[in-house]
C-alpha atoms as one frame of an Amber mdcrd trajectory, in Angstrom:
protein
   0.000   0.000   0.000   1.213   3.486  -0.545  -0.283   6.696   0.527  -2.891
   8.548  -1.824  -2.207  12.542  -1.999  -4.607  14.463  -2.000  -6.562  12.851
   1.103  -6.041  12.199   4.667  -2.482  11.202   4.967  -3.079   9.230   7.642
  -6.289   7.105   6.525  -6.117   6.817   2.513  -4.225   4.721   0.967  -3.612
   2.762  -2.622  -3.174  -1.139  -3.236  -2.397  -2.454  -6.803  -2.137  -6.111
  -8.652  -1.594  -8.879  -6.614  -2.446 -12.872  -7.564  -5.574 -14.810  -6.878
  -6.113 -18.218  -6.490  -7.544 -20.823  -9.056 -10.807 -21.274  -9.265 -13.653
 -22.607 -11.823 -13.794 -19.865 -13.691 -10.187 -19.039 -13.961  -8.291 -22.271
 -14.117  -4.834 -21.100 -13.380  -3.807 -18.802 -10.494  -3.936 -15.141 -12.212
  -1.949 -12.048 -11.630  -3.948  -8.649 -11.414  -3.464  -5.365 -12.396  -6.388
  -3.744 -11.068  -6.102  -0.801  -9.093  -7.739  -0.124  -5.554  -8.107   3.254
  -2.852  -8.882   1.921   0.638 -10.245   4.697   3.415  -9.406   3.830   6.517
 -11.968   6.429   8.270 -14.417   4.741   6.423 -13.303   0.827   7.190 -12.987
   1.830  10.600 -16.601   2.801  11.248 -18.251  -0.265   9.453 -18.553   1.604
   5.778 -17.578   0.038   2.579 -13.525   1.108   2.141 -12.596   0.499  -1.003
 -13.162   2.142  -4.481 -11.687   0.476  -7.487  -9.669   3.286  -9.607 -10.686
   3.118 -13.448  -7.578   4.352 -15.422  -8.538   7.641 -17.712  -6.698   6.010
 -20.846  -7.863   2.401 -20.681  -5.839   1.826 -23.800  -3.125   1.738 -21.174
  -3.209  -0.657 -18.904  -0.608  -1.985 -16.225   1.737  -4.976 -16.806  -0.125
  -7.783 -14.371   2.147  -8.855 -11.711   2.897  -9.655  -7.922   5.591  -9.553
  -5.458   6.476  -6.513  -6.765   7.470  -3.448  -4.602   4.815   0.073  -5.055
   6.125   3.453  -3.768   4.931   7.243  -4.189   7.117  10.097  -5.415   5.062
  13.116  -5.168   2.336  12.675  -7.116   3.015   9.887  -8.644   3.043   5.795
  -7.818   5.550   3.485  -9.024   5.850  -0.027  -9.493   8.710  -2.248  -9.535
   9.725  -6.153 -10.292   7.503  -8.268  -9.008   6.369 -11.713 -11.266   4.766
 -12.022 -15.107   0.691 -13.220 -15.528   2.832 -16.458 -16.104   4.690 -16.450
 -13.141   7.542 -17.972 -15.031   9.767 -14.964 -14.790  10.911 -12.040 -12.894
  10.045  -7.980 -14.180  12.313  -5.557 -14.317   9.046  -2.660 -16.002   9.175
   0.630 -14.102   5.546   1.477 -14.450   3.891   5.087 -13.054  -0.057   5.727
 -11.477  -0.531   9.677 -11.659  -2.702   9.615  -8.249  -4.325  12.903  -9.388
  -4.842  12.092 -13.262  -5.793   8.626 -12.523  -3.549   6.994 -15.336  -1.109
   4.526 -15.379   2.212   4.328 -18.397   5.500   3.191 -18.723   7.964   5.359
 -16.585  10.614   6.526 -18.934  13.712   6.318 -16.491  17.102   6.774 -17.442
  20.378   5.488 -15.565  21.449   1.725 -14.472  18.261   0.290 -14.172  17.757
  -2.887 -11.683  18.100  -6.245 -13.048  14.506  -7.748 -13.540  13.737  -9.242
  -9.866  10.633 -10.215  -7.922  10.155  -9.453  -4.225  12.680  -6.647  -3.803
  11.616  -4.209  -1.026  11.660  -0.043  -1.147  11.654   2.762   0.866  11.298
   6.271   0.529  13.678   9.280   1.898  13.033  13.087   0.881  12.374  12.502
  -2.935  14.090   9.457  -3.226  13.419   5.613  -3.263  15.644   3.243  -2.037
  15.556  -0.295  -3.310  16.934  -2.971  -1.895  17.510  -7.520  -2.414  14.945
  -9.574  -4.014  15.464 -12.284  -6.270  15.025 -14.011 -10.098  14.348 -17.592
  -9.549  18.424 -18.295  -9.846  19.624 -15.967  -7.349  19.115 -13.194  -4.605
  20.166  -9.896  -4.662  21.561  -7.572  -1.820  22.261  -4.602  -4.046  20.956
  -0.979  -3.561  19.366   0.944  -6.133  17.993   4.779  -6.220  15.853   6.540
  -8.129  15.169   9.964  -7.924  11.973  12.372  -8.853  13.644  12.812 -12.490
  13.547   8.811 -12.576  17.202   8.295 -12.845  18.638   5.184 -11.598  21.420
   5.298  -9.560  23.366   2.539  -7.945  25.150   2.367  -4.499  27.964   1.056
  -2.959  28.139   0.215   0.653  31.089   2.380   2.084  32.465  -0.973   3.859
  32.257  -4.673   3.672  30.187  -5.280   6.246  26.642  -5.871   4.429  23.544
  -8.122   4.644  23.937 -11.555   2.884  21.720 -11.289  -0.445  17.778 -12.160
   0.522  14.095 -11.879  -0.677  10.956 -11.801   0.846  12.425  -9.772   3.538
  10.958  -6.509   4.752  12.585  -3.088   4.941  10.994   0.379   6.730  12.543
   3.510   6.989  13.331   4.818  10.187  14.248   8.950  10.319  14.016  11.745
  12.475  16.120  13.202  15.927  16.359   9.719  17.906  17.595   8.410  14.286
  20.193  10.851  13.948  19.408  11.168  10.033  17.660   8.095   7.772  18.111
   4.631   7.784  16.510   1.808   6.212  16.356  -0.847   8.750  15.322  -4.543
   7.190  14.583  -7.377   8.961  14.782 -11.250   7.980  14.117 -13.176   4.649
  15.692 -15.725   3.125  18.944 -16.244   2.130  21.115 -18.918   0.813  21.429
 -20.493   3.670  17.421 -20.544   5.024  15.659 -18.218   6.746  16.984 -15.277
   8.823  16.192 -13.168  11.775  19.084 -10.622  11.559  18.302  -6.911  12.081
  20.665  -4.666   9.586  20.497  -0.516   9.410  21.590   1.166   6.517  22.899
   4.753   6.643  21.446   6.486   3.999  24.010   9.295   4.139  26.880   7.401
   4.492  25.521   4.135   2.859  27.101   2.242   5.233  25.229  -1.018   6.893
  25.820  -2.087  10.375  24.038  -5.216  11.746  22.427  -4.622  14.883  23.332
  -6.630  17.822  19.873  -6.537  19.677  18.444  -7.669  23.222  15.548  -9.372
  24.561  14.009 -12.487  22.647  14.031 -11.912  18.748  11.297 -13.129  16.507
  12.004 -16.678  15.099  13.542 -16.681  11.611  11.006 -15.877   8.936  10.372
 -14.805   5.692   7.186 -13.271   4.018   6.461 -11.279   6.810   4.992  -7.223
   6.822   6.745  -4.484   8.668   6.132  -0.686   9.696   8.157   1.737  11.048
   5.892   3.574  14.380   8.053   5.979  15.227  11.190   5.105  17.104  10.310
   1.224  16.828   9.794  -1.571  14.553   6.914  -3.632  14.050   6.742  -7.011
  12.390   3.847  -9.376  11.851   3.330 -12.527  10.644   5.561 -14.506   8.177
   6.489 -18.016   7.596   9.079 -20.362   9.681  10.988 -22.901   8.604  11.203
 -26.773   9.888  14.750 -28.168   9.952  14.687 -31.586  10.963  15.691 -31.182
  14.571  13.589 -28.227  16.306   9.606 -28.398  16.703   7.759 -26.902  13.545
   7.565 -23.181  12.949   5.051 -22.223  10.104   2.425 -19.582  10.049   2.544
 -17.235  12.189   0.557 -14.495  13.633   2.571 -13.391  16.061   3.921  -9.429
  16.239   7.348  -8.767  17.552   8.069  -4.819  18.469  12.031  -3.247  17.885
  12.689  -0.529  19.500  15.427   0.947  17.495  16.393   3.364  19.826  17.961
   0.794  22.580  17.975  -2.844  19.855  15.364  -4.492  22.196  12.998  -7.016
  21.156   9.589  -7.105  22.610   6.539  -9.248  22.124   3.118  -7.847  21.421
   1.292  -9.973  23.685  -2.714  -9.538  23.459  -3.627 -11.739  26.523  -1.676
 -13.065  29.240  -3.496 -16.163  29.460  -2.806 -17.303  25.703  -0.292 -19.897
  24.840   1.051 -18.690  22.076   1.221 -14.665  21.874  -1.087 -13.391  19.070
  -1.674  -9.836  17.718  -3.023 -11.102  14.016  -6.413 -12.560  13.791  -5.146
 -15.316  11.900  -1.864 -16.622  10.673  -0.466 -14.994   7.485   1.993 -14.291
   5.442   2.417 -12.232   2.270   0.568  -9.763   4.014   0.159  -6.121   3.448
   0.258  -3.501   6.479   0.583  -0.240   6.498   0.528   2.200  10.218  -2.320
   4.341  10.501  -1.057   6.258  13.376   2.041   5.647  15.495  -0.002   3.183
  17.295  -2.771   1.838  14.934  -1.985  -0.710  12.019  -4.302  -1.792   9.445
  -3.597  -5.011   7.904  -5.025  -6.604   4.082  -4.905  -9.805   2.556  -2.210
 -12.395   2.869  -2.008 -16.505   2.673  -2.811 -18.738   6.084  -1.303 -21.743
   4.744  -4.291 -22.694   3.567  -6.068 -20.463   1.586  -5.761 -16.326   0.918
  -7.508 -14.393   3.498  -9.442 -11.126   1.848  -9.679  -9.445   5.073  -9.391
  -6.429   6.358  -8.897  -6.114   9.993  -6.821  -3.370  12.439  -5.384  -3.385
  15.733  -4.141  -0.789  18.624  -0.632  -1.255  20.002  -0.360  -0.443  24.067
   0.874   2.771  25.069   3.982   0.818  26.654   4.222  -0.452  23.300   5.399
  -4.258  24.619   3.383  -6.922  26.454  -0.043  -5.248  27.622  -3.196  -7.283
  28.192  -5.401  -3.928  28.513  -5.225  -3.504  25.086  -7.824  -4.322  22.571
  -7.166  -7.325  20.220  -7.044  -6.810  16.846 -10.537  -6.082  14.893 -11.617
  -7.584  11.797 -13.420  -4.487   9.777 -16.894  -5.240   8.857 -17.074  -5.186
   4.897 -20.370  -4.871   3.305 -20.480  -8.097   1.353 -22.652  -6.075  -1.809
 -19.818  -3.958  -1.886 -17.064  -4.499  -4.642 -13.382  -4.997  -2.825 -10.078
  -5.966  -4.186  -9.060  -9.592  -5.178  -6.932 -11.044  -2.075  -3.349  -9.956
  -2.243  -0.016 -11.749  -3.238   1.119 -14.920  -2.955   3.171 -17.428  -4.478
   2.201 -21.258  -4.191   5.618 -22.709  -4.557   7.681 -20.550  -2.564   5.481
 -21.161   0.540   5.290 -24.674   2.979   2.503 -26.876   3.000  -0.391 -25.630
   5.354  -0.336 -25.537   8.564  -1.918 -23.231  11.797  -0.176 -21.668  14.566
   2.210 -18.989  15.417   5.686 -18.919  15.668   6.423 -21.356  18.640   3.262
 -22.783  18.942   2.860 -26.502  19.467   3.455 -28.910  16.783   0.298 -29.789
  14.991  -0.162 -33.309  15.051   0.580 -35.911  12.721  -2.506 -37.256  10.674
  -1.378 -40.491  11.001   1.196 -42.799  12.385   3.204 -42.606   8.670   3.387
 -39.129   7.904   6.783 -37.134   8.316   6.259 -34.128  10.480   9.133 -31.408
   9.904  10.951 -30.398   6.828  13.005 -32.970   4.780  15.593 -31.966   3.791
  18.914 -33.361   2.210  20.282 -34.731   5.400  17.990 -36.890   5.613  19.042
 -39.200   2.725  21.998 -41.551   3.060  25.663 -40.622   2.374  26.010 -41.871
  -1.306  22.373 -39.227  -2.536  23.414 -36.839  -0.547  26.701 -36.572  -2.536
  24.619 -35.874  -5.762  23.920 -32.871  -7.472  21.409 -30.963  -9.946  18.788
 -32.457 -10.874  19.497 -36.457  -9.636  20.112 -34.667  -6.181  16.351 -32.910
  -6.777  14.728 -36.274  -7.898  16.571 -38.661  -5.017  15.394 -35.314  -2.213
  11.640 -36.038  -3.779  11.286 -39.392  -3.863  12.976 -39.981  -0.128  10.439
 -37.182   0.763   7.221 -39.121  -0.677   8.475 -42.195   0.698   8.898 -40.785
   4.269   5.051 -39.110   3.800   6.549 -35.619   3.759   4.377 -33.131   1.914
   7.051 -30.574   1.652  11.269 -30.697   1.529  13.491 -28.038   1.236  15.365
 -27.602  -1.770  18.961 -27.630  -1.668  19.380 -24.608  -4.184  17.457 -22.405
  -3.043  16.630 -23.263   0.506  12.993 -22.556  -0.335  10.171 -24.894   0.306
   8.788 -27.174  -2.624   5.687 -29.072  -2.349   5.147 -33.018  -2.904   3.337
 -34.783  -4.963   1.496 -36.201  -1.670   0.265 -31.990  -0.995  -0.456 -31.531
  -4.774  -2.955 -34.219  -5.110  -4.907 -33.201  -2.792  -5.628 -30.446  -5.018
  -6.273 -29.534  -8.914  -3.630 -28.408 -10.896  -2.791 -24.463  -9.944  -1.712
 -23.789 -13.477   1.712 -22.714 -11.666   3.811 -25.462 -12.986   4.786 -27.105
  -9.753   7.451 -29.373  -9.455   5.938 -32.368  -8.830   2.810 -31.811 -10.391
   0.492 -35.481 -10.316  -2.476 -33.605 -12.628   0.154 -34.001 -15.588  -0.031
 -29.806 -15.357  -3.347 -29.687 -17.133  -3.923 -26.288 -16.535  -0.600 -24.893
 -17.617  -1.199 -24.333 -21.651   2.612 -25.026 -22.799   2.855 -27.706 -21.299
  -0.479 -29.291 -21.201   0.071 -32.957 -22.693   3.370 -32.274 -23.975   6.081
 -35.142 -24.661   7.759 -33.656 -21.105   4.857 -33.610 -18.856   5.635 -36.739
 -17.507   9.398 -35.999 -16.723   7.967 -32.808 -15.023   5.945 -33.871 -12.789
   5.959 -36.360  -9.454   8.934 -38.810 -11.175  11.559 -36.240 -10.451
């Protein structure tokens, strides 16, 4: 979401694209391009919110995408990156809303423009945007990227070597004013070649030099797809996925919130009742989430995945005034949305970079097995024996897969990448996404190139 001019600063606000689901009518999961104003004011006292923005030159329409990164320069919206209608490949389109003139066009920008990436993260200083990781299906990024109001591309190099390992599907914020002594961009977790993270890193935007933070107090687990706003002098970060290794309890979904208070690097936990097991701010587990601070205590949060389905709700919720563990406070409120009333598609996801489904927040008890057989944790390639894990490529893939069926694991993590990949045990229980997944056992009927091809076999569940 980015912040409409023209309105309420603190209560208007603009969502674009995003991907749905399949569903009868639309076999295969489909990215959007659609354009969406959500009031705040309005959501808040039980009124309809959102009004879908009709661009004044239809004959121009915006590239479809998601996991891309939006961000306003004076009048104007931008979009960035994010993944084609196929989901096949990464964008590297600059594309521009004009809030006021309510059209949308390619953004002529000159410079060293960013290597086409999806889920790279921005924030804005002065008339600036910063723009940061992300990654292209073969690797992840940790490079920084500028453009200013003329839409010139700049790059920057960090003044030292010390610098965050490359990630996506982190978050970033910006933190400024006098207990910041300037502008930073402060970004928290992701994933990186090596799994998961939970690090904390600051970068100095007038000195663009990074400096990990060495915090206190009980950080939130390592996570990736989480949200993230910046409420004055602290930190605030919601939801996300986990990851299993095969030796610590399973960490999924969460919808826990963990406050940083960037002022003295301590970690506090939004608690919402002292009597709850597992900590919960969220009304539901998510990730892939959108939030965005109404107020230096108020967040309003859209959309996301719960590991089992996308979630097109709208809910808020009211941080205590000691901003850490407070059972005074209110929980978080889902926002009544007239149900005649037209509303945005749910908001981004992407089916196989997420784990197979599963409830509870971050530390929360395992969920149980559904039977006696089936492999609870990741799998991973330490599982196999000495001689497959030795492999590589592909016959490392194929050995991971079929070790993982046989165990009854619906999801291992693949060596590459360090992402999740579904089975073919998950994907049956299921019709073909039309995303091309791995393992597909549907023979990927819904995914036109490759629909009964010679290959279909040798792309599915066999490898």
């Amino acid at each position: 979401m980015v912040v409409c001019p023209g309105h309420n600063e603190t209560s208007t606000f603009v969502v674009f694209g995003g991907e749905t689901d399949a569903t009868s009518e639309h076999k295969i999961a489909r990215r959007l391009s659609d354009t969406w104003i959500l009031d705040t004011d309005l959501a808040a006292e039980g009124s309809h919110p959102w009004k879908k923005i009709a661009s004044s030159t239809p004959s121009t329409q915006p590239t479809p995408r998601s996991n891309h990164t939006a961000f306003r320069l004076g009048k104007y919206m931008l979009v960035f990156g994010g993944w084609h209608v196929s989901g096949q490949y990464p964008l590297q389109e600059l594309e521009l809303f004009d809030l006021e003139a309510r059209h949308w066009s390619a953004a002529a920008s000159t410079g060293y423009t960013p290597s086409a990436r999806g889920n790279p993260t921005s924030v804005v200083w002065k008339s600036e945007a910063i723009l940061f990781g992300g990654w292209d299906k073969e690797k992840r990024y940790n490079d920084i990227h500028v453009l200013d109001a003329s839409l010139n591309w700049t790059t920057r190099s960090p003044s030292s070597d010390e610098r965050p390992a490359e990630r996506t599907d982190h978050s970033a914020v910006l933190w400024a004013g006098p207990q910041a002594g300037g502008a930073s961009m402060v970004v928290f977790g992701g994933s990186t070649n090596e799994g998961a993270q939970n690090d904390t890193w600051l970068l100095d935007i007038k000195t663009w030099t990074w400096r990990q933070l060495d915090t206190m107090g009980k950080a939130p687990a390592a996570r990736t797809s989480h949200a993230a706003v910046c409420l004055d002098d602290a930190m605030l970060i919601c939801g996300g996925v986990g990851q299993y290794t095969a030796v610590e309890t399973p960490k999924m979904w969460g919808n826990d919130c963990y406050l940083l208070n960037l002022r003295t690097s301590s970690w506090s936990m939004v608690v919402r009742s002292p009597c709850a097991e597992v900590p919960r701010m969220l009304t539901s587990p998510l990730c892939r989430h959108t939030m965005v601070a109404i107020s230096p205590k108020t967040i309003m949060v859209y959309g996301g995945y719960d590991g089992a389905r996308n979630l097109p709700v709208l809910f808020q919720a009211r941080l205590s005034s000691s901003e850490t563990k407070s059972a005074a406070d209110p929980p978080a409120k889902r926002v009544h949305i007239p149900v005649e009333g037209d509303r945005p598609s749910v908001l981004p996801r992407s089916p196989t970079q997420v784990t197979s489904p599963q409830t509870g927040g971050f530390g929360a008890p395992a969920p149980k097995a559904s039977s006696p057989t089936k492999f609870v944790g990741m799998f991973t390639a330490a599982h196999l024996p000495a001689d497959q894990r030795a492999l590589s490529g592909n016959k490392l893939v194929r050995a991971l897969h079929k070790a993982a069926v046989d165990a009854g694991a619906e999801t291992y993590q693949d060596p590459a990448t360090g992402y999740s990949v579904f089975t073919s045990l998950f994907l049956k229980k299921r019709a073909c996404c039309g995303n091309k997944c791995r393992h597909c056992p549907w023979g990927h009927k819904n995914v036109p190139k490759l629909r009964g091809g010679a290959d279909t076999r040798g792309n599915a569940y066999d490898w």
